[in-house]
Steps between C-alpha positions, in 0.01 A plus 500: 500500500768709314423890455403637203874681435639169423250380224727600232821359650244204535467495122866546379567187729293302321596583209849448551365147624301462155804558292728265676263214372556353158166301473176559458368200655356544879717323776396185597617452863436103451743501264788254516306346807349139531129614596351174596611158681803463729680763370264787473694816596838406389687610207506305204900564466782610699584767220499891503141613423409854349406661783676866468586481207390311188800349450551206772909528431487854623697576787206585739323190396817296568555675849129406590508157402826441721324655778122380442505162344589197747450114462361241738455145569249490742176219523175674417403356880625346790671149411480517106738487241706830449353743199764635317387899446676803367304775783475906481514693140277770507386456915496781772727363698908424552501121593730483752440379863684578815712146543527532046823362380445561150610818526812457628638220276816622315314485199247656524634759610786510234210517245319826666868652539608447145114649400575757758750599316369522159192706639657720627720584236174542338384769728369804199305180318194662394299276745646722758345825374130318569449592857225197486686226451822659660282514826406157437858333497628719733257313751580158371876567585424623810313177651861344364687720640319499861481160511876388452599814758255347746633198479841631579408756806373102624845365384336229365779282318877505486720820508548428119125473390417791692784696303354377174196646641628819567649533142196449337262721741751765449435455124135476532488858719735639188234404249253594777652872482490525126132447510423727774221738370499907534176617661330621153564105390331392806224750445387371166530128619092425447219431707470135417210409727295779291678327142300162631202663570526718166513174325227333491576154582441461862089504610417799745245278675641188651143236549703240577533329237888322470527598141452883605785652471366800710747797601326793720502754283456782761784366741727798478285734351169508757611540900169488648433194333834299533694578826874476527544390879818538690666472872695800488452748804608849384569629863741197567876581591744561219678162575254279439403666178626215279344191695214611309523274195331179384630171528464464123731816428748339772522202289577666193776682682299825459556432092122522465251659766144380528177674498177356737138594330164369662149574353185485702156456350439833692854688353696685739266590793414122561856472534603726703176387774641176487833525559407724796288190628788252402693710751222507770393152504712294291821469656671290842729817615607262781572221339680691200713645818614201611553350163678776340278486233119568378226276414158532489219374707313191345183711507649791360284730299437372152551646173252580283395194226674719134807601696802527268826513536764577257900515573714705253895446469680796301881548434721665629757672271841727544561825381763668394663561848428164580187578757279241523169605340125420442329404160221447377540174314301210641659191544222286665117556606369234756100525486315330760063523512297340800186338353454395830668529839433117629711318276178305308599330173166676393444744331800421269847632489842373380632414871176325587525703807237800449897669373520593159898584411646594262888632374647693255899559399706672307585407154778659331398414174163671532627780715732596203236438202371823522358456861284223410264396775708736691724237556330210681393193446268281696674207660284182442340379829665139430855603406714364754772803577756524759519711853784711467469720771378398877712229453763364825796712478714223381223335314678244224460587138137493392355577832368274760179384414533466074278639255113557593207659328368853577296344716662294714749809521257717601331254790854470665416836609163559498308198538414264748147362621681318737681777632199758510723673181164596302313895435645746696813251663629446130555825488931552653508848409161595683751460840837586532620147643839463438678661824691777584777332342289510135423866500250712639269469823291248588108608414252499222601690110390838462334636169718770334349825371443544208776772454739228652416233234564726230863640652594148513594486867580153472737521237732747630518347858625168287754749335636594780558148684631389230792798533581332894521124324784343539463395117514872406786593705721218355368625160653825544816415670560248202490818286689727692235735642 
């Protein structure tokens, strides 16, 4: 939670926000989205929306749209007819995939150059003096401008593309460095998690019921009741400081960094006694030596039946000397609650499998609206969405496996009857199993004091990967640093 000095900064933010909207009517996240039959999710047209402004033909509006509005002909499933669909608008994510094309093409990239351009010549628009929604596009440039310099430390494409590339990164890390934020800016970015709460529109008790739209309201606020676990050793060597950091942040490129929270029925101390017995009983040391990596025993100690889970993904911004730096602005909250640890259809939940999941994600719209619902909306549980990240790493455009539901998402990962993936073996982050090559040691997650979850550990140790990235370093050679 943000300290009390910063309530005031807190306020002048918003109200900065407040100003920079010219209607009085609440933001509708739906709108200019289908939100039923084959093409629920995607826009409505391929034309600038009023996201940062209320005028669509604004610059910053344009600039998005070029950079967060794609079409795509793809069947709605294996073998059918192609489904002609105008993708992105308002959505979390830069749709772009390791073996994407689209970004290349001479004209698209003409288009973002030419924008380029005019945005930057731009640079004192008033937009620019709201650190809110200046933070905001300084990340959606920077998943641009990551993803066309990864492409070229690969050398994917011709010497001539890859120039083309170049000119346009270099373009994006200019606008990128005309939206970096001074420390005070960063400091009155708000609390958005607490916004959501503050609201009123998410349930604080979850009863598994699908229509809930439950958020924990004490996630960040109550330590001995939600636990922030880690794998970080504090009396490791120096060098391997930075192998510390989740696979999610390592997909972002270190753009966002993740936070881990689990709840026990019994709050922290149940926890902590069974993590100690996870360690003890639960684990094949000598198979997870010869493997390289760790797995748990089929008869591993269970869970406890109420166990939740909840992921949090915040940005990342830059500041004025172009540091990578932590914020509190939530861009996703993954919520998962064990109704029971077998996998039973019954009691009821929306996977069917004693799971009950749910997702949230930033909406720009809302997030600038005076903070409403903090930002986030719930993504339906059948909305089919993409996988952008954990995707091959040349993974054609629109991923490898299409557009699924929450919950098919979700069981990818976490569950399996068939493969013994159910209670406390749907749970990844319980286990660091991703090799010495993903990170940290091999061995059960460790609950965090509660002075470490409210310092943030997590976010700074993203911070400062993300300053030994490759991304980062072309970044600052492309501007002369």
């Amino acid at each position: 939670m943000r300290h009390s000095i910063y309530s005031s900064l807190h306020a002048t933010a918003i109200l900065c926000c407040s100003c920079l909207t010219t209607c009085a009517v609440a933001a509708d996240p739906d709108e200019g989205y289908h939100t039923s039959g084959p093409l629920a999710g995607t826009l409505k047209s391929p034309a600038p929306a009023a996201i940062y402004d209320a005028d669509p033909n604004h610059i910053w509006n344009r600039l998005f749209n070029a950079l967060y509005v794609r079409k795509s002909n793809l069947p709605n499933k294996p073998g059918g007819d192609p489904v002609a669909r105008i993708e992105g608008g308002d959505y979390i994510d830069f749709l772009a995939w390791g073996g994407s094309a689209y970004w290349s093409s001479e004209p698209v990239l003409r288009r973002i150059d030419l924008l380029l351009d005019e945005f930057l010549s731009h640079s004192d628009d008033r937009l620019s003096r709201d650190a809110l929604r200046r933070s905001v596009m300084l990340r959606d440039l920077w998943a641009a401008h990551d993803f066309l310099v990864d492409q070229n430390i690969r050398r994917v494409g011709s010497l001539a593309t890859r120039n083309r590339r170049t000119a346009v990164a270099t373009k994006l890390a200019r606008a990128m460095r005309s939206l970096a934020l001074s420390p005070t800016q960063i400091a009155s970015l708000p609390d958005t998690y607490a916004a959501a709460v503050r609201s009123g529109q998410f349930a604080q008790r979850q009863d598994f019921e699908s229509s809930n739209d439950y958020l924990p309201p004490g996630l960040l606020s109550r330590p001995e009741e939600w636990v922030e676990i880690d794998f970080f050793q504090p009396n490791i060597h120096e060098d391997l400081y930075d192998r510390f950091i989740t696979l999610h942040a390592r997909a972002y490129r270190g753009r966002s960094y993740f936070r881990i929270f689990y709840r026990f029925p019994g709050g922290r101390q149940q926890l902590v006694k069974y993590l100690n017995l996870l360690d003890a009983q639960g684990v094949d040391w000598r198979q997870a030596a010869q493997d390289g990596f760790i797995l748990l025993k089929p008869d591993a100690p269970q869970v406890p039946v109420g166990t939740e889970v909840t992921l949090l993904q915040f940005m990342m911004t830059l500041d004025d000397k172009l540091r990578p730096t932590p914020t509190p602005i939530v861009e996703s909250v993954r919520h998962r609650r064990f109704r029971n640890i077998s996998g039973a259809s019954e009691p009821h939940t929306n996977t069917g499998l004693g799971m009950h999941v749910m997702e949230y994600t930033l909406k720009r719209k809302l997030l600038f609206d005076d903070l409403q619902a903090g930002g986030l909306h719930r993504e339906p549980d059948d909305r089919p969405l993409y996988l952008v990240i954990f995707q091959p790493p040349h993974a054609a455009d629109w991923g490898t496996q299409g557009r699924k539901v929450l919950f098919q998402q979700c069981a990818d990962c976490h569950l399996s009857p068939k493969a013994n993936r159910l209670g406390v073996h749907s749970m990844p982050s319980i286990v660091h199993m991703g090799g010495f090559d993903a990170g940290a040691q091999l061995g059960i997650a460790k609950p965090l004091t509660p002075k470490q979850q409210n310092a943030n550990v997590k976010g700074k140790r993203v911070a400062r990967w993300k300053t030994q990235h490759e991304t980062y370093r072309r970044l600052l050679e492309s501007l002369g640093i």
